[in-house]
C-alpha positions in Angstrom: 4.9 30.8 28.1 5.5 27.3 29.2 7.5 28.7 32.3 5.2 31.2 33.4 2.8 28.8 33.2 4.1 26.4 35.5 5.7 29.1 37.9 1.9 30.1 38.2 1.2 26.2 39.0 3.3 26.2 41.6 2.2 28.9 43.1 -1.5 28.1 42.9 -0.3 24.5 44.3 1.7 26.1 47.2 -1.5 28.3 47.9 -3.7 25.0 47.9 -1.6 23.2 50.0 -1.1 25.7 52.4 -4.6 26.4 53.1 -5.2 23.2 54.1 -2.4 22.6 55.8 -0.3 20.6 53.8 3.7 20.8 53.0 3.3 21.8 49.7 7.0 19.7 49.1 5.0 16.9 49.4 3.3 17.1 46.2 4.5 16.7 43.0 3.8 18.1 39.5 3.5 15.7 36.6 3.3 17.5 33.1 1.0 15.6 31.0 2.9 15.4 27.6 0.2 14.0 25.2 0.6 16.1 22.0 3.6 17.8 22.9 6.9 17.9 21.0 10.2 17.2 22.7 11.2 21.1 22.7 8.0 21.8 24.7 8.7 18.8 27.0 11.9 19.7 27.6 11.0 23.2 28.4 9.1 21.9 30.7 11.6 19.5 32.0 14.1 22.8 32.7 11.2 24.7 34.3 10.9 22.7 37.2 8.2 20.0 36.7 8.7 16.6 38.8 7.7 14.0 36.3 6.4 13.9 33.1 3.5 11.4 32.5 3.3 9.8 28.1 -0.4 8.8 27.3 0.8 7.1 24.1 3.7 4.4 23.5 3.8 5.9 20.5 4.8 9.4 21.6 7.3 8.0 24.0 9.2 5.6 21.6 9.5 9.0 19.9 10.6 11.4 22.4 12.3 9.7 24.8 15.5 9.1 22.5 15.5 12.8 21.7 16.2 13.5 25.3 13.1 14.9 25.9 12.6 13.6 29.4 15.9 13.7 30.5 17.0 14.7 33.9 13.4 14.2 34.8 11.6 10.2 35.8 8.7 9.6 32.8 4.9 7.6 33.9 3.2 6.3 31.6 -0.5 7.7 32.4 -3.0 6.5 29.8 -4.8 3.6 28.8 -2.5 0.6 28.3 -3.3 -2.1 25.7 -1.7 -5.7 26.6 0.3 -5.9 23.6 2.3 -2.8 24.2 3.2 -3.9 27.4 6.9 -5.1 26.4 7.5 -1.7 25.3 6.8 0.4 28.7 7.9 -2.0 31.1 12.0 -1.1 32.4 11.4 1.8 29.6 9.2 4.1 32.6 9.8 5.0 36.1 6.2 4.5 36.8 3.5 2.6 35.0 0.0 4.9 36.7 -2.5 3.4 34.9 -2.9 -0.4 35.6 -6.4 -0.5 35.2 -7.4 -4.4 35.2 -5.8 -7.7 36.0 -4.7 -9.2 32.6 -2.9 -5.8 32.2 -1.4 -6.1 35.6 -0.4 -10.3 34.5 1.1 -8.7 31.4 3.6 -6.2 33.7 4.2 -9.4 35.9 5.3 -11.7 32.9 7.9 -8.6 30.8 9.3 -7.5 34.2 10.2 -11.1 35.0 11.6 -11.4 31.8 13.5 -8.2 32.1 14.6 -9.4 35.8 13.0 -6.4 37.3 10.8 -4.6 39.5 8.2 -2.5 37.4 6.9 0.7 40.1 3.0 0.8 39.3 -0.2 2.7 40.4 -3.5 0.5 40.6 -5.9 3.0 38.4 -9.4 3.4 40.1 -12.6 3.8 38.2 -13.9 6.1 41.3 -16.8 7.7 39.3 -18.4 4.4 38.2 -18.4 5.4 35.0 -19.1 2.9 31.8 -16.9 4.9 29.2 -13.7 4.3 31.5 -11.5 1.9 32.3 -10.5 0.9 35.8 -10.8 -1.3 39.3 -13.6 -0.9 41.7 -13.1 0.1 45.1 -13.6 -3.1 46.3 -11.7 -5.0 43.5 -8.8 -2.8 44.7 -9.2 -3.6 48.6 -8.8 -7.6 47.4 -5.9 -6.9 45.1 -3.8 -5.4 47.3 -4.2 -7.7 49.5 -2.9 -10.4 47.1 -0.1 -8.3 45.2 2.7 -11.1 46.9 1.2 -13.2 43.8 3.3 -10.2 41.8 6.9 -10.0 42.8 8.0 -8.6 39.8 5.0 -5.6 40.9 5.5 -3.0 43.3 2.4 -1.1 43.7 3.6 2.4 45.0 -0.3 3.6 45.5 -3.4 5.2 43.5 -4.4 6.7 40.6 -7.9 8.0 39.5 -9.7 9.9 36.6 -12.9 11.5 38.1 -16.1 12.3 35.9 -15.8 15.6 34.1 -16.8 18.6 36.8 -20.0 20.6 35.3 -19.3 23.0 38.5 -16.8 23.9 40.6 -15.6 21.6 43.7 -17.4 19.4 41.9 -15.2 16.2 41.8 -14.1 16.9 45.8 -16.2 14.1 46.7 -14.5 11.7 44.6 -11.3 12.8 45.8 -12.1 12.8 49.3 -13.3 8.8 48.6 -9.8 8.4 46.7 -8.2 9.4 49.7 -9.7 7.4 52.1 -9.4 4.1 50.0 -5.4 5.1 49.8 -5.5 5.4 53.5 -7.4 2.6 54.3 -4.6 0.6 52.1 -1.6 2.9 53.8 -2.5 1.6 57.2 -2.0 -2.1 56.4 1.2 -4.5 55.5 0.5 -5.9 52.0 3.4 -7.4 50.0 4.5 -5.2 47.3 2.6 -2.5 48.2 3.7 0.6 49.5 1.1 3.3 49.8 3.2 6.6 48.7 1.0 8.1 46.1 -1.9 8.9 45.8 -2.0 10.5 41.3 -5.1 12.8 41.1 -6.0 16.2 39.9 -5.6 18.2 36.5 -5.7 21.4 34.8 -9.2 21.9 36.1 -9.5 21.1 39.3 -6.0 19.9 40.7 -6.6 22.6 43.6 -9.3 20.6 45.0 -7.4 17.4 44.3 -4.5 19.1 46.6 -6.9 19.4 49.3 -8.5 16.2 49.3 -5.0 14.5 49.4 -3.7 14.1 46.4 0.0 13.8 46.6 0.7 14.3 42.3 -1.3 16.2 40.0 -1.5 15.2 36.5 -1.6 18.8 33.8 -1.0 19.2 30.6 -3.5 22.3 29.1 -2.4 24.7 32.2 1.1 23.7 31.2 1.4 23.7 27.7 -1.7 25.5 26.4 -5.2 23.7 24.6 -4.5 20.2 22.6 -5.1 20.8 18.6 -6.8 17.7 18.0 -7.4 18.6 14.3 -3.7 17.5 13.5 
């Protein structure tokens, strides 16, 4: 199942791509993991997904010595508490989900301890909304600008977690205003940032995502079936 699945991702992606003129190489799949065992990840893994992006520390202290990601970078994609920052930084490819500045201070102070470069994604509250987490627009615009006070940060673009869609096409217009924001930061010189990705779209409406600009889609439902949250 998991392989049909994703072969019909991909095909859905090339389709969306295409239509608007993309190279659909240029975007990239990231199975969502949350509530998956490592068998399932892995499947996933052999089946041709680009990344695969933990919500919990938890789950990825767990799976990651089984293997489950191997042969295949791992994000971490969901909210980040402060305190579990020792265990994600040097441990991920890519940190997506910087959401505020004591978090982004925390990733500063382990990867300096590690002596390293931590890969990141500044996490955008594009929707406004009161229940998430995430920077402004505009708190965004003045961060970048100031990321040389991070050397131990490299800011490799965007990431963004619209409001939930009651219609279809409905979160275009926050995609189309993620995109712009990513360009409007591409087409300057900041230190430590290098605008290469630009993380938005799921299971529900990763089509539109694709043709708004999106350059990785997040999806773990149209992947590996409906969550049981009752467990």
């Amino acid at each position: 199942m998991i392989r049909e699945n994703i072969a019909a991702i991909r095909q859905k992606m090339t389709e969306a791509a295409l239509a608007c003129g993309r190279d659909p190489g240029e975007i990239l799949l990231c199975a969502a993991t949350k509530m998956n065992d490592s068998e399932a990840v892995k499947e996933a893994v052999a089946n041709g997904v680009d990344c695969c992006g933990e919500n919990r520390v938890q789950e990825l202290l767990q799976k990651q010595p089984l293997g489950a990601y191997e042969g295949k970078p791992v994000h971490f994609i969901g909210h980040l508490q402060t305190n579990k920052v020792k265990q994600v930084v040097g441990r991920v490819d890519l940190i997506q989900s910087v959401d505020r500045l004591p978090l982004l201070e925390a990733i500063e102070k382990e990867a300096a301890k590690q002596g390293l470069r931590q890969d990141i994604l500044l996490e955008i509250n594009i929707g406004d909304e009161e229940s998430k987490s995430g920077f402004t627009p505009g708190a965004v615009m003045e961060l970048v600008q100031n990321m040389g006070a991070f050397p131990h940060c490299h800011v490799l673009g965007l990431m963004a977690i619209p409001p939930i869609s009651t219609e279809p096409g409905g979160n275009r217009k926050y995609f189309t205003e993620m995109y712009q924001i990513f360009v409007d930061i591409r087409e300057k010189t900041y230190d430590n940032v290098d605008m290469v990705c630009l993380s938005m779209g799921m299971s529900d409406d990763y089509a539109d995502a694709i043709a708004c600009g999106s350059t990785m889609i997040r999806v773990g439902t149209a992947i590996f079936g409906a969550r049981n949250y009752s467990v």
